[in-house]
C-alpha positions, 0 to 999 in steps of 0.5 A: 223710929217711925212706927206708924208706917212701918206698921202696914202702912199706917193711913190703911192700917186703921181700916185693915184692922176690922175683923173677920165675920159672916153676911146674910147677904146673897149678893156675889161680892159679899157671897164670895167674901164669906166663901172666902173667910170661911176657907182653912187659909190662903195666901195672900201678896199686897202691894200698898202705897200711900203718898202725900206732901212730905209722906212717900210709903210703898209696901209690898206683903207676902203671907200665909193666913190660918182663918181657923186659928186666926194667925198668920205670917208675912213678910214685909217689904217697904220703903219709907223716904227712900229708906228700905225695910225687910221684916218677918212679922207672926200675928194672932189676932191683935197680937202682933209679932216683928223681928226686931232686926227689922228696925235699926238700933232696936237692940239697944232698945230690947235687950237684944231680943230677937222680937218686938211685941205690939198689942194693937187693941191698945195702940188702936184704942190710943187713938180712940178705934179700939173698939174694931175687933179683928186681926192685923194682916191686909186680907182682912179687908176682905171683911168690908166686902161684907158690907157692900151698900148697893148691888155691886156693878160687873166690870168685866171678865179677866184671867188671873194667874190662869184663873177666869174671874169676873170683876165687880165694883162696889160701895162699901157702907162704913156704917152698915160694916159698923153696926156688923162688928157693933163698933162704937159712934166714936169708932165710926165717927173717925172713920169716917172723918179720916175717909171724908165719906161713909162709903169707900169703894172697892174691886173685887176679882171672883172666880167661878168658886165664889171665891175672892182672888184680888181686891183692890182699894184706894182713898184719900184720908186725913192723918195729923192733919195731913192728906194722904192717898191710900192704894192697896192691891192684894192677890190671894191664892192656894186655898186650903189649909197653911202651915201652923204659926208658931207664937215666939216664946215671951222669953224672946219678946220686947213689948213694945206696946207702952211706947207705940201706944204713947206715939198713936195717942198723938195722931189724930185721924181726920182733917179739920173744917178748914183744910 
């Protein structure tokens, strides 16, 4: 079972995991950001891809995010080799939740239990970035916007879904975004060697509300050694409250946490000097 993709794409998978938070900043980009976060819930839709010698991942998301309780639902769709997988996902924070019937042959596996159970603190930190606070959903990519390094650049004007938006371009400074969520050297050291950079580029789409409505990233990484290119394109939507998420009953729950946690610990982020 190849759990590091199923799991949000994994090359993105590290940086989506940053949490949510606040910026002192006034420029528009990070404004929007925290106007966004600070919002009862959203919906939210991505599109992810990561290609690379050997690797072929395309994952499209749909899910609804509760800010206040910090939970969420989604949906997943994607196909890895060729190979395609529909999954029902319920987080809470680093508490991830996936439909076991999502995997092939995982009912031998757990016992028949419909849900599969991943503590992502501990299978980050196997793979020495348990120190990023935060939830698992891609909206949380909204928390980089936070750190932008530089005053953004105004591409243009545009209309999503009949909504007129202004679109800006920006440097996120892993650093700074770093020292913002008190995360570790390490943390930051790996970061930035699977990136090659500390700085990461990004859209964003703001409409007249100060509010974020597309975010847009890509950037090569380095995964067990392997380049690979991450792309992601989310859309959000429906600001406002979202139905309240139901945590499945531990009576119903595989933890599948010890297994995926040994698996990361064997996946190093970054490429060496001579590749």
């Amino acid at each position: 079972m190849r759990f590091i993709p199923l799991l949000c794409a994994a090359a993105g998978a590290v940086l989506a995991a940053g949490g949510c938070g606040t910026s002192q900043a006034v420029d528009p980009v990070a404004r929007a950001a925290d106007v966004t976060i600070s919002s009862p819930g959203y919906r939210m839709s991505a599109v992810m891809t990561i290609s690379g010698t050997g690797t072929s991942v395309t994952a499209s998301i749909t899910g609804a995010v509760d800010t206040a309780a910090d939970r969420g639902t989604m949906s997943l769709n994607e196909v890895i080799a060729g190979h395609r997988v529909n999954a029902a996902m319920v987080f809470s924070r680093l508490s991830f939740y996936m439909k076991s019937a999502a995997i092939p042959g995982a009912a031998k596996l757990t016992g028949g239990k419909p849900w599969i159970y991943i503590d992502m603190s501990r299978a980050l930190a196997a793979m020495g970035v348990g120190s990023l606070p935060g939830t698992v959903d891609p909206s949380q990519f909204l928390d980089y916007l936070n750190a932008v390094g530089a005053n953004p650049t105004v591409v243009g004007q545009m209309s999503i879904s009949g909504v007129p938006t202004t679109e800006y371009r920006a440097e996120i400074d892993l650093d700074r975004y770093a020292k913002m969520f008190n995360a570790s050297a390490k943390t930051v050291s790996i970061l930035e060697s699977a990136i090659g950079s500390h700085t990461m580029a990004m859209e964003a789409w703001i409409d007249s509300h100060h509010r974020v409505r597309r975010i847009h990233v890509a950037f090569p990484e380095c995964v067990a050694g392997t380049k690979v290119q991450f792309a992601m394109t989310m859309g959000i939507s429906d600001f406002g409250s979202q139905p309240q998420v139901q945590i499945p009953p531990a009576s119903e729950v595989y933890n599948l946490t010890p297994l995926l946690s040994s698996e990361y610990a064997n996946v190093k982020l970054g490429c060496g000097s001579g590749s």
